[in-house]
N, C-alpha and C positions, 0 to 999 in steps of 0.2 A: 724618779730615782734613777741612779748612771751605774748601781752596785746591786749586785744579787748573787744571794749564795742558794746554789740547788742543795737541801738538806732535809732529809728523812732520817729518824734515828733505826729503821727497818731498810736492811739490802733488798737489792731484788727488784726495786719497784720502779725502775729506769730512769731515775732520775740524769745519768751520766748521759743516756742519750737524747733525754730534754735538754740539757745543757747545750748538747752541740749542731742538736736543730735548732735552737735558739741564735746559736751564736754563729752557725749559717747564713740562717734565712736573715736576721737583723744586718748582716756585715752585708747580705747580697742586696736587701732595700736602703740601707741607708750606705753608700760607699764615699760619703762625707765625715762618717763616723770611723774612728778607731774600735774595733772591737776585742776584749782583753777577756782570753779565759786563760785562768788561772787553775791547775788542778792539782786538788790537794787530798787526791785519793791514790794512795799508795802502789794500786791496782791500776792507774793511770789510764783506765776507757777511757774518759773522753778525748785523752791524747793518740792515744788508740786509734778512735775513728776520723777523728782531723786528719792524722798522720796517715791516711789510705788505706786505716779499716785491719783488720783484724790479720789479713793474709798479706798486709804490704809493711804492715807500719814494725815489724823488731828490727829492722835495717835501720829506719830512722830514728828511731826510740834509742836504740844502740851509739846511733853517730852521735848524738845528742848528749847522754851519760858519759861516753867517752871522752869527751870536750874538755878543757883544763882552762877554766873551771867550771864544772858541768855545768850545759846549758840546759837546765830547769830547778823546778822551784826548788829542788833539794840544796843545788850548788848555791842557790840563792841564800837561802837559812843555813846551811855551812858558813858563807862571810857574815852571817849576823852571829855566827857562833863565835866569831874570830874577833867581833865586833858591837856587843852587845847592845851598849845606851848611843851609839853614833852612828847613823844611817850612812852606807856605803856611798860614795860618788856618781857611780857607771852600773847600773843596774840593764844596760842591753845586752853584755855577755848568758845574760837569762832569760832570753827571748828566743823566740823561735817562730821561722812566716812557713806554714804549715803548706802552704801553697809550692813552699818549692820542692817537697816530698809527693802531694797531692793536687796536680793541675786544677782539680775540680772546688777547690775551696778559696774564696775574694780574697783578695789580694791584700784587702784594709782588714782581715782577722789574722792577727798576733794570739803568739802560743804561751804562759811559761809553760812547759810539759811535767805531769806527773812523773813519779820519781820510785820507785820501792825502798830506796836509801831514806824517805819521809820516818818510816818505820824504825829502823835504826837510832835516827838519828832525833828522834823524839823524846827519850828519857833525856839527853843533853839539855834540849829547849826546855824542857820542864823542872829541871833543876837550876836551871838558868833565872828560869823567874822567880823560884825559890830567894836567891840570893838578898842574903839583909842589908848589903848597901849597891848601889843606893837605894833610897828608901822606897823608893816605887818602883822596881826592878819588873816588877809583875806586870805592871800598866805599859811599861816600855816594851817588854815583850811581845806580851799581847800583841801586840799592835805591829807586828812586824808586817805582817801581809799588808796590813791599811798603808804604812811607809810604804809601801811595793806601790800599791793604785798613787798614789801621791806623787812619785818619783816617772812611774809611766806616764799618769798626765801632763808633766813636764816632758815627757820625751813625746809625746803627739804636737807638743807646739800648743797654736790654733786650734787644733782639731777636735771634734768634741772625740767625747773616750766613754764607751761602756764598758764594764765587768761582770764578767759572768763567771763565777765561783763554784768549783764544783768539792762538793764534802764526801768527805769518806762518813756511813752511817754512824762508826762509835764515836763518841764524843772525850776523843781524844787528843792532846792540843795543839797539834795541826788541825784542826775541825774549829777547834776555838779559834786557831789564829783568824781562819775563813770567816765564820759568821763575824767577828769585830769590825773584819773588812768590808762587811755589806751594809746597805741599807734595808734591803728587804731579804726576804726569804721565802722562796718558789719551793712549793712543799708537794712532792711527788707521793700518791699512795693507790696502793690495788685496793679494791673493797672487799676486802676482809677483817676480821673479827684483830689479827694483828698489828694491820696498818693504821685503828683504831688507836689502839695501846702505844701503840709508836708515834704517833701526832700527840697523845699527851705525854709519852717521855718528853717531846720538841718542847712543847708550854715548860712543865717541870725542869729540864735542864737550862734552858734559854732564858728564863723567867722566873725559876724558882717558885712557878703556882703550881701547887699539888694538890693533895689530897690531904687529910690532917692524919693519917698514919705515916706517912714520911714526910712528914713537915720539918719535925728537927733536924732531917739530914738539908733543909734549903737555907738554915742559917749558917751552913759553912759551905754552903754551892758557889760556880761558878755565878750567877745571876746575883748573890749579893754582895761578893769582891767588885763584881763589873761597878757595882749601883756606887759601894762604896766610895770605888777610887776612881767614878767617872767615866769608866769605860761605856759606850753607846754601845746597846747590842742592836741587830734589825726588827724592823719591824716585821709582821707576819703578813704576806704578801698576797701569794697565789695558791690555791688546792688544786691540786691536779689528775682525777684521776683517771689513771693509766691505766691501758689495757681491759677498757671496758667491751666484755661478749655482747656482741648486738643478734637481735635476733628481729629478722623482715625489718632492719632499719632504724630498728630500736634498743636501747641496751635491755637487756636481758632485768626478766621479774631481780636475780638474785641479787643482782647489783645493784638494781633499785634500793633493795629493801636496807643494803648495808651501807652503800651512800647516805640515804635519807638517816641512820643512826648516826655517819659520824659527822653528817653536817649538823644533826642536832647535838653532839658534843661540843662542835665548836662556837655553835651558836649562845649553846650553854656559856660556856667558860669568855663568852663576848660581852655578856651583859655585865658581867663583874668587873672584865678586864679589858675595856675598850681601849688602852693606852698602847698594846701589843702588837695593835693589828696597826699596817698602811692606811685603812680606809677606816676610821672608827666609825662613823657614822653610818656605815654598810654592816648588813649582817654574812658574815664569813660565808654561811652559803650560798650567800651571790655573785662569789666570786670561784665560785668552784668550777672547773672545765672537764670535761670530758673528752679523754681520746680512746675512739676502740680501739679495741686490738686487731691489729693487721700485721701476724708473725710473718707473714712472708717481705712488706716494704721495708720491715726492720732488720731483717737481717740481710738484704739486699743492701741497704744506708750503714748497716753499721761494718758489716764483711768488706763492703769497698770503699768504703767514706765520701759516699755521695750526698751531699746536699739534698734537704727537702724539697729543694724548685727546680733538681736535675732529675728526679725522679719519672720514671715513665713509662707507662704501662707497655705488656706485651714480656716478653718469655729474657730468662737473663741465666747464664750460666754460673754457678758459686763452685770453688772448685770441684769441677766436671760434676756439678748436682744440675738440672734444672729447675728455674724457681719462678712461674709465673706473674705476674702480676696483673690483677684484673682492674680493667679503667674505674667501674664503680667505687668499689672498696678502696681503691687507690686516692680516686677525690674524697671519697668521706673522711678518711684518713689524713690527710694534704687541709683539708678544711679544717679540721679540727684542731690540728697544730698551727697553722696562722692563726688562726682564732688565740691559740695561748699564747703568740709570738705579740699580737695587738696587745697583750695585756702590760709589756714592758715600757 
């Protein structure tokens, strides 16, 4: 797959900065590759941490929005508002090389940047696809972001091109545009009892497999317009979960026990519906990853937008805070995210 949308229907669970060690570490090992993150969360972290983190990036976030016409994915879906059923010409005024705000980020990672104007400007796209002529307005729409990967792989040339999508949790249709646009879908979750409930909203809204008490709301879901008028949605890629307490080296009894629940839901919901998943013939729990939690590398990575492979232990200052990092927890941490990086 060259498409992935990071998507949990539950905040919280850091997906935004799986994205952008993903779309780090993959740009720093393959620098033959174009790598394209696209972020379509209104709140615009991952562009955040690309653009040099939390205490550098409203300068750049600012130049960016300010740009005629704005250079990110907002200005992007503005000319498709202007422009409905006919893909725009010049889709680079909507890029962004995050490197020249942030020395620390490869040269071959391309931005569109998140936008808060998404939010606005989303009752428009939604009425947009509304429209009864033409007669598949919905399917053209949809498909706005997937035109975007289309038109960028044209602008790499030769060069291969991955996408890394990053979703806002509600399933709102900026969320829809993203998931159309993917292949797969890298599914972030803490082990609790809600991250649970929130991976079967992903099935339910993605898929329309429910439960038989809201079944009749999946004969008018997004999952049966897709099936009707052709739309491909992803398949179900990766589990990841985040922020697992280790305890002498290990993840903690409690996480055990709620991991092991929801990889048996999803194992469940596999045997029925192996069509869902990227790997059918794998049971979803064998694709599950774990990363502990290590709060101090993440707010170090995401405060200044450092790269997973610039990371390095020993004492670091966040504004005027001290925040150590220790070599061990540092590698287990650093491992375990290559390890989800191998999975692309």
């Amino acid at each position: 797959m060259s498409s992935y949308a990071f998507w949990n229907n539950k905040g919280g669970v850091g997906k935004s900065f799986l994205c952008f060690v993903a779309a780090a570490e993959y740009a720093h090992r393959h620098p033959d590759t174009d790598v394209y993150v696209i972020d379509l969360c209104p709140q615009a972290n991952v562009s955040e941490t690309l653009l040099g983190g939390y205490l550098n990036s409203p300068k750049a976030l600012h130049s960016l929005s300010s740009k005629t016409p704005r250079s990110t994915v907002a200005g992007y879906l503005e000319a498709r508002l202007n422009s409905p059923f006919r893909m725009i010409t010049d889709v680079s005024p909507y890029i962004c090389e995050p490197r020249e705000f942030n020395p620390q980020i490869p040269e071959n990672l391309r931005l569109v940047c998140g936008d808060n104007l998404l939010e606005i400007i989303s009752e428009a796209i939604r009425q947009t696809s509304q429209l009864q002529i033409p007669i598949d307005a919905w399917k053209q729409v949809i498909s706005w972001i997937r035109d975007l990967t289309v038109a960028l792989r044209t602008y790499s040339g030769e060069r291969d091109a991955l996408f890394l999508i990053d979703c806002n949790p509600s399933f709102a249709v900026y969320t829809q545009l993203g998931l159309v646009a993917a292949e797969g879908v890298v599914v972030p979750f803490t082990a609790d009892d809600s991250s649970r409930r929130a991976i079967e909203n992903v099935v339910a809204l993605l898929y329309g497999i429910t439960d038989p008490n809201t079944a009749p709301y999946a004969r008018i879901s997004f999952a049966k317009r897709a099936k009707e008028e052709g739309v491909s949605v992803p398949k179900l890629h990766t589990f990841v979960s985040n922020r697992v307490t280790m305890y002498e080296g290990k993840a903690a009894s409690a996480f055990i026990a709620v991991n092991k629940i929801i990889k048996k839901t999803m194992d469940d919901i596999h045997q029925k519906n192996r069509h869902i998943f990227a790997n059918p013939k794998d049971l979803p729990s064998k694709s599950f990853i774990e990363i502990p939690d290590y709060h101090s590398a993440c707010v170090v990575a995401a405060t200044t937008g450092t790269p997973l492979h610039k990371l390095k232990p020993g004492p670091k200052t966040i504004d005027e805070n001290r925040v150590q990092l220790n070599p061990d927890p540092l590698k287990r941490y650093r491992d375990a995210l290559e390890e989800f990086v191998n999975y692309l």
